[in-house]
C-alpha positions as CSV (number, residue, x, y, z in Angstrom):
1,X,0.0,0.0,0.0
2,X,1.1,3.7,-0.5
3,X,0.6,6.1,1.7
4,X,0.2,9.9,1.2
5,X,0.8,12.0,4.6
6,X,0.3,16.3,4.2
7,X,3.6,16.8,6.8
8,X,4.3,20.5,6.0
9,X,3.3,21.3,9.4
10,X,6.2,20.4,10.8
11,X,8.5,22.2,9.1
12,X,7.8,25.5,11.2
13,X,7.7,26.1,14.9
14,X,5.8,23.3,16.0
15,X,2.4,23.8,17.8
16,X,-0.5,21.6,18.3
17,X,-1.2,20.3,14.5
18,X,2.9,20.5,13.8
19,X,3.7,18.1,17.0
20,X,0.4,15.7,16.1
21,X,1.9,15.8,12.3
22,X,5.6,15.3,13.2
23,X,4.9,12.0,16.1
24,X,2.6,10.3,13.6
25,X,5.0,10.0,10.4
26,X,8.2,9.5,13.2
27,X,5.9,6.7,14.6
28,X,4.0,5.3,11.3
29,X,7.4,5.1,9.8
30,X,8.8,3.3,13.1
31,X,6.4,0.4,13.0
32,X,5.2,-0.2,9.8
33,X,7.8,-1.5,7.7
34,X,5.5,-3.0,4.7
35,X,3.6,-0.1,3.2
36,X,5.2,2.9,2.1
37,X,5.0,6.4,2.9
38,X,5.3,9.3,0.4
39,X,5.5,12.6,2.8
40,X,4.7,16.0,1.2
41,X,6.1,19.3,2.7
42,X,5.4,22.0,1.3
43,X,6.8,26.0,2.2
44,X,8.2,28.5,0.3
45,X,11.1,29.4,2.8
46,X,11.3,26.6,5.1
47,X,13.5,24.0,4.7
48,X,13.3,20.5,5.5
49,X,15.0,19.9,9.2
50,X,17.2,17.5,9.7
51,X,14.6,14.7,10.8
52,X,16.5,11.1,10.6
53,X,12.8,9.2,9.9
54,X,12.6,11.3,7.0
55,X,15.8,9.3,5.6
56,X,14.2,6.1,6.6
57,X,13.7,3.3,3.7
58,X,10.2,3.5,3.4
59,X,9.7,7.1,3.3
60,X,10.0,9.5,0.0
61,X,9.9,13.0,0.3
62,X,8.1,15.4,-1.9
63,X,9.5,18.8,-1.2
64,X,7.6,22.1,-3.2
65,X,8.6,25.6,-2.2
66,X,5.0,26.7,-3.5
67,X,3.6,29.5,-1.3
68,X,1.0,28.9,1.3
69,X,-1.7,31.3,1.0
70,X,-1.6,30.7,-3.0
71,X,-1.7,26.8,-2.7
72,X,-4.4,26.9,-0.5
73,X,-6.7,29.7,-2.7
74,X,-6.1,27.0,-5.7
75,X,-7.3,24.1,-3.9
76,X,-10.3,26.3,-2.6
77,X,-11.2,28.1,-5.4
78,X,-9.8,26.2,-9.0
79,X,-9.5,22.5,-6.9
80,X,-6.4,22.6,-8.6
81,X,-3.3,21.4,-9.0
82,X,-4.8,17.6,-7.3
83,X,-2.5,16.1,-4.7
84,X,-1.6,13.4,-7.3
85,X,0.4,15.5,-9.5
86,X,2.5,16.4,-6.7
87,X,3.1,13.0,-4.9
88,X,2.3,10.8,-7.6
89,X,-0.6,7.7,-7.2
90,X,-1.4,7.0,-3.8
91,X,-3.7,4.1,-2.5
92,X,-5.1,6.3,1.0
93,X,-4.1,10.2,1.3
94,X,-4.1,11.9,4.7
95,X,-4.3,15.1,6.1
96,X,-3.1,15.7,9.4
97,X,-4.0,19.5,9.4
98,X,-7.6,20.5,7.6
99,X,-6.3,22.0,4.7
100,X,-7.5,19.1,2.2
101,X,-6.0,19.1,-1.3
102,X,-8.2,18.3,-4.2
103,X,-7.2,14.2,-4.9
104,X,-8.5,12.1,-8.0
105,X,-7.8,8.9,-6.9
106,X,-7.4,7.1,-3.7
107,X,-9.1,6.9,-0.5
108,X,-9.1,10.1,1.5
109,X,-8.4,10.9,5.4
110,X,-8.4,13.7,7.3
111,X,-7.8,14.4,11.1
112,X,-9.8,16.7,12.4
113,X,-8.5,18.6,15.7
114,X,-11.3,20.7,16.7
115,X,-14.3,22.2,14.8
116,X,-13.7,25.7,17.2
117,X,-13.6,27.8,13.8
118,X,-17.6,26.9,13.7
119,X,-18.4,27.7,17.4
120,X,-16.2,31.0,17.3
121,X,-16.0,32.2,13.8
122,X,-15.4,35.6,14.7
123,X,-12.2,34.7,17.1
124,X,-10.2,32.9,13.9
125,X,-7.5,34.4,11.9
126,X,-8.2,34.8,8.1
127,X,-6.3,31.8,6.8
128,X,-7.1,29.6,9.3
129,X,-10.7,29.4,10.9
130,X,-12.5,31.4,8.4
131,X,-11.1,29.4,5.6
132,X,-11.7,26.1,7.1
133,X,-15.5,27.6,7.9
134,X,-15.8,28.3,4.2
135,X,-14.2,24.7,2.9
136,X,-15.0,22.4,5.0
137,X,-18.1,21.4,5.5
138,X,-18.2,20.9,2.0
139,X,-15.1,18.8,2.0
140,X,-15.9,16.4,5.1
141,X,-18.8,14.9,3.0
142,X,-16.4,13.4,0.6
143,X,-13.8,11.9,3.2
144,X,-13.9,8.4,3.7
145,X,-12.5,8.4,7.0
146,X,-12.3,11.2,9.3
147,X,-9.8,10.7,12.6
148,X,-10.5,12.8,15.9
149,X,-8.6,12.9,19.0
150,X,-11.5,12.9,20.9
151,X,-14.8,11.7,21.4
152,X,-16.0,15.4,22.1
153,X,-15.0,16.5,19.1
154,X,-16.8,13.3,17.4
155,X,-19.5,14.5,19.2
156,X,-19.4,17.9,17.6
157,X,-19.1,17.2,14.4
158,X,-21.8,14.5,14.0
159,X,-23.9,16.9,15.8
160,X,-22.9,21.0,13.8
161,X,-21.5,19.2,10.2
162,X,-24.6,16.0,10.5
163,X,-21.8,13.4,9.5
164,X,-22.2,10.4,9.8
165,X,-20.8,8.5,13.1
166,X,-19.8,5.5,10.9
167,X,-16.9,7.9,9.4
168,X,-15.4,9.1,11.8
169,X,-12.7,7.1,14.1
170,X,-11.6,8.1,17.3
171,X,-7.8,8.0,18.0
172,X,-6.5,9.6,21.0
173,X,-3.0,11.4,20.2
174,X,-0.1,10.2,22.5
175,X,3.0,11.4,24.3
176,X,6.5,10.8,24.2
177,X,7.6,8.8,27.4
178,X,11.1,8.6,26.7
179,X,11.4,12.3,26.9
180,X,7.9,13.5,28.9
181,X,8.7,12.2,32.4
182,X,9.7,13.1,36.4
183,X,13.3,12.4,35.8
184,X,15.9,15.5,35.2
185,X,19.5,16.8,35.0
186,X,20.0,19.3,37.4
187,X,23.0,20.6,35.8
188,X,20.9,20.8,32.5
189,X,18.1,22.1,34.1
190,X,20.1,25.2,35.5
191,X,21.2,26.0,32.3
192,X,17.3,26.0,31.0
193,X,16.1,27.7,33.4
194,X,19.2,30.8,32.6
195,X,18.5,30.8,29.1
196,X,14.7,31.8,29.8
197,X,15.0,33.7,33.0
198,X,13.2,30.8,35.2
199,X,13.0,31.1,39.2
200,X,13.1,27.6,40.7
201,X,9.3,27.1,41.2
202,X,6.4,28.8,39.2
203,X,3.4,28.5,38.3
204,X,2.8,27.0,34.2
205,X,0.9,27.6,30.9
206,X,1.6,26.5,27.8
207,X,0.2,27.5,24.6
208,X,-0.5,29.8,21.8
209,X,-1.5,33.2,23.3
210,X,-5.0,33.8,21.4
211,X,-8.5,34.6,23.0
212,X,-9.7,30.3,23.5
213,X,-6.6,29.7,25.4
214,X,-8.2,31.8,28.3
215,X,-4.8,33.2,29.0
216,X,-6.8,36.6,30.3
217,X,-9.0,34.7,32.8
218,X,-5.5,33.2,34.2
219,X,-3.9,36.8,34.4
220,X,-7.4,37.7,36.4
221,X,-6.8,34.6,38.6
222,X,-3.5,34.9,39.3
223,X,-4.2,38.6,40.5
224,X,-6.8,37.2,43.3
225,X,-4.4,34.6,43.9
226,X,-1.8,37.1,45.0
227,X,-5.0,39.0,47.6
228,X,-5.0,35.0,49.0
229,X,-1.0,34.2,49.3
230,X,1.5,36.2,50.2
231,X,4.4,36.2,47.6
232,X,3.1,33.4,45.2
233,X,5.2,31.7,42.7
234,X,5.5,33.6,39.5
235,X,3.4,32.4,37.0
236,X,4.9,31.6,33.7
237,X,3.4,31.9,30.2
238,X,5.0,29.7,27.3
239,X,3.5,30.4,23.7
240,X,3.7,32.1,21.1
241,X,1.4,35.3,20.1
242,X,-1.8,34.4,18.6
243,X,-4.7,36.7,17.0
244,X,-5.4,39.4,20.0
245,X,-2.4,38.9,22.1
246,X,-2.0,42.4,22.6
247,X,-4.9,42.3,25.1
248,X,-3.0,39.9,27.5
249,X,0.0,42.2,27.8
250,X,-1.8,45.5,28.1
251,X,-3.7,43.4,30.8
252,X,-0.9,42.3,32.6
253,X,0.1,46.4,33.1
254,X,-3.5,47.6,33.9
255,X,-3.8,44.2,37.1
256,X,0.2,45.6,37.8
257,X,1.6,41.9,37.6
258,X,4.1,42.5,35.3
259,X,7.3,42.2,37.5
260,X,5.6,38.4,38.3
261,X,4.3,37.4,34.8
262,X,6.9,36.0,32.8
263,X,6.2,35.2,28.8
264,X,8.6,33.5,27.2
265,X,7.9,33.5,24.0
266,X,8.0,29.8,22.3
267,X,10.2,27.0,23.3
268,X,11.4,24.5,20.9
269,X,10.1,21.1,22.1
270,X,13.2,19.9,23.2
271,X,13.3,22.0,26.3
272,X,9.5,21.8,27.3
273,X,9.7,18.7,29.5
274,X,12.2,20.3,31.5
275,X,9.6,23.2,31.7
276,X,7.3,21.3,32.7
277,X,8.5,19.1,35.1
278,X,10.2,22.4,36.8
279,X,7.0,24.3,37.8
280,X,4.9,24.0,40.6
281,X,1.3,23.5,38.7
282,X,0.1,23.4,35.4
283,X,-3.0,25.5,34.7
284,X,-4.6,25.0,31.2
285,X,-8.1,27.4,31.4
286,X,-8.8,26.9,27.7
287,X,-12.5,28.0,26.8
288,X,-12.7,25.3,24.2
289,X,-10.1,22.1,23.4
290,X,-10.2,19.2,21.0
291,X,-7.7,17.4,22.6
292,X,-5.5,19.5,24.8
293,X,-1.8,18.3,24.6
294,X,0.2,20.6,26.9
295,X,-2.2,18.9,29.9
296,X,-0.8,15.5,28.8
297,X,2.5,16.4,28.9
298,X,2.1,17.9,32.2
299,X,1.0,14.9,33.6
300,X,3.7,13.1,31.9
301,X,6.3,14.9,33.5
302,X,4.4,14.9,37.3
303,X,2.8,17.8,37.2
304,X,-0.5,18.8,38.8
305,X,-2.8,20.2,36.3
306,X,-5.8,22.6,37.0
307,X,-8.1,22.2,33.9
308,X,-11.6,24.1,32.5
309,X,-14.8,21.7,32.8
310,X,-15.6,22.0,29.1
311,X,-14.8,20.3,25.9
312,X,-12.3,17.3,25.7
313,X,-10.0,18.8,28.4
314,X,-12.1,16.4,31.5
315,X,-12.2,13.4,28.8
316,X,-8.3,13.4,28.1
317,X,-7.3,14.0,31.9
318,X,-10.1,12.0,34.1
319,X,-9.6,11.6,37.4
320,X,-6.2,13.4,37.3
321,X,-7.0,16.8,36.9
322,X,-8.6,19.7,39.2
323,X,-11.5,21.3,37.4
324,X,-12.7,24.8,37.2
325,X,-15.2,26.7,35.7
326,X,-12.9,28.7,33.2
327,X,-15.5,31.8,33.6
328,X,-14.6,31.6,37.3
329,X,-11.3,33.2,37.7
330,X,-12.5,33.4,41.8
331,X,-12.2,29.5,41.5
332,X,-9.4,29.0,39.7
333,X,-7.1,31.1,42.3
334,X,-8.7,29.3,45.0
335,X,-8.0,26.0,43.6
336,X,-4.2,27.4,43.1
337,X,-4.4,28.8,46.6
338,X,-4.7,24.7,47.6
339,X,-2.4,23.2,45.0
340,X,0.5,25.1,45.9
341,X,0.0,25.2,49.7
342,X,-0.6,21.5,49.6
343,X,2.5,19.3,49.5
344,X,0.2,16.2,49.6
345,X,-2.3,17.4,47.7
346,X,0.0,17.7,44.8
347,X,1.3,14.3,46.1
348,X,-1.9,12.5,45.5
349,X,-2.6,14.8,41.8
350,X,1.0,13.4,41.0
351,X,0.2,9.7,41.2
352,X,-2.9,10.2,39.3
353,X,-0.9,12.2,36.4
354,X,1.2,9.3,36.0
355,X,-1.5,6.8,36.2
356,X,-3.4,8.3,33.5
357,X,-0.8,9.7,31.3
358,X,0.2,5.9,30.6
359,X,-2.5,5.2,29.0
360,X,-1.5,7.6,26.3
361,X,1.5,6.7,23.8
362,X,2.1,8.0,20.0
363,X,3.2,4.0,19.3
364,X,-1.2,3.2,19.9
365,X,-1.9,6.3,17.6
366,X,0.4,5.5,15.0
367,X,-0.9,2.0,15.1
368,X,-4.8,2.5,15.4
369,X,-4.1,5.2,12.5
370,X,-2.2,2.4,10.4
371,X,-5.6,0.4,10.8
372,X,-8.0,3.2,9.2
373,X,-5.7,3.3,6.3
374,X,-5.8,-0.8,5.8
375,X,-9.7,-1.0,6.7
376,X,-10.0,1.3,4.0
377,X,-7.6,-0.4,1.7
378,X,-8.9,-4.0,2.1
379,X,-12.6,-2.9,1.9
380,X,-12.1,-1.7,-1.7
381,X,-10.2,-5.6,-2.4
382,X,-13.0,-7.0,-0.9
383,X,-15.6,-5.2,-2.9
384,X,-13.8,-6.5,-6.3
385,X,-14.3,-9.9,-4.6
């Protein structure tokens, strides 16, 4: 069987689609050694990172330095040029990250992170949301499979895009034990922490600033948490700027936190599980999550995670998270207030984290995924039977 996989996500700094993108071909490639994978990147000024599964027998690369924005108008408006011209003939094509190419032949696959763009139209950038609000509903129709990472967002689509159940296949995305967990280098770790101007303990988000990520109702939060503690850890923000981000730093001045809010900017991957397994608590208020990987991670690496009650954040976590109302900024510094007071409280949350976080691995998503593309591939063998 060959295999089409969009990967051009990963070729820039890598966020929620780009890590799902760039563990799925390492692990595909890792355990299936009988079909063949043909991986298209596409960007007009990145260039292809030094990846050693990319080198890997049965992967071939098809690298186009095409721009974006004008690939993506051409599959929306002309449905041109079809992937096939630029991979060649391919018995299943997947895409990882929403934007779906026009394909002639060929099963097609798409994974499907979230559906936020049709809840919050209004809060998505141009190219992303609004695009995917204009394309695809159309385009879901026509996919024979559709992977989600949760049964929330299942739930979403069957119930705002009426598709049916029998397409879509849960597959929860994984983690990286080898490098997620509780063990460190101190001597490493100092030098981390110097590079971004850590203290010892702190307080942790990670993610792209932008309005769903809540990262307002944690500034509030953290505010009242400071009227309830005296001199609380400093609360660290790792992400990038999204769409609005300007409102979270002109926030940060008006509450007068900004000698104990400290935003990194983004962290290559390598260094996040040090992050991580550094700060005190995890807090992740997101107003709306397919999946929610930065809570996983968390867990991986020990941490005690406070969580919003909404979306897939309470699926993905279970029993191993403490859960606020993320319109409740009162409740989320009160549930801070106990967390980092409470050596055995964050004891207990500990255990749990690692408990549940082992039930997640990219080795079951690559494999479950592997499945969708030879259910798919045997059902057309069976109907020429």
């Amino acid at each position: 069987m060959r295999i089409g996989i969009d990967g051009s996500s990963i070729l820039s700094e890598r966020t929620g689609i780009g890590n799902y993108t760039f563990h799925l071909i390492q692990n595909l490639l890792r355990v299936d050694k009988k079909n063949e994978y043909v991986i298209f990147l596409n960007s007009y000024t990145k260039e292809i990172p030094d990846y050693a599964f990319l080198s890997q027998e049965n992967a071939k690369v098809k690298h186009y330095r095409i721009p974006g924005p004008l690939l993506i108008k051409l599959w929306k408006y002309l449905h041109i040029p079809p992937i096939d011209f630029l991979i060649g003939k391919v018995d299943v094509f997947h895409s990882p990250a929403s934007y779906i190419p026009p394909q002639m032949r060929g099963f097609r696959v798409t994974t499907i992170h979230d559906i936020y763009f049709m809840r919050n139209p209004e809060s998505c950038e141009k190219l992303g949301g609004k695009f995917l609000l204009s394309t695809l509903p159309r385009i879901l129709s026509k996919m024979d499979k559709i992977i989600v990472p949760s049964f929330f967002t299942k739930n979403e689509i069957t119930a705002l895009l009426k598709i049916p159940e029998e397409k879509i296949v849960v597959i929860y995305e994984g983690v990286d034990h080898s490098i997620y967990h509780s063990y460190y280098n101190e001597i490493i770790l100092d030098g981390i922490l110097k590079e971004y101007c850590l203290p010892q303990n702190y307080i942790l988000f990670v993610g792209t600033i932008e309005p769903r990520k809540n990262v307002e109702g944690l500034l509030l939060a953290y505010k009242r948490l400071q009227e309830l503690v005296h001199n609380p850890p400093k609360l660290v923000i790792v992400g990038r700027r999204g769409m609005d981000s300007e409102k979270v730093f002109e926030l940060v001045m008006q509450l007068n936190i900004y000698k104990d809010v400290i935003f990194t900017g983004y962290i290559p991957q390598e260094h996040l599980p040090l992050i991580y397994r550094n700060s005190l608590i995890f807090v992740y208020p997101s107003f709306y999550e397919g999946f929610g990987l930065p809570v996983l991670e968390a867990m991986t690496c020990g941490v005690p995670v406070i969580i919003s009650d909404n979306s897939a954040l309470v699926e993905i976590a279970g029993e191993a998270g403490v859960i606020v109302d993320s319109n409740n900024y009162y409740q989320m510094a009160e549930k801070m207030r106990e967390l980092i007071t409470s050596h055995r409280l964050r004891e207990d949350l500990q255990k749990r984290a690692f408990d549940v976080s082992r039930r997640y691995s990219w080795d079951l998503t690559a494999k479950k995924t592997i499945k969708v593309y030879e259910d798919l591939f045997n059902s057309r063998n069976s109907e020429k039977k």
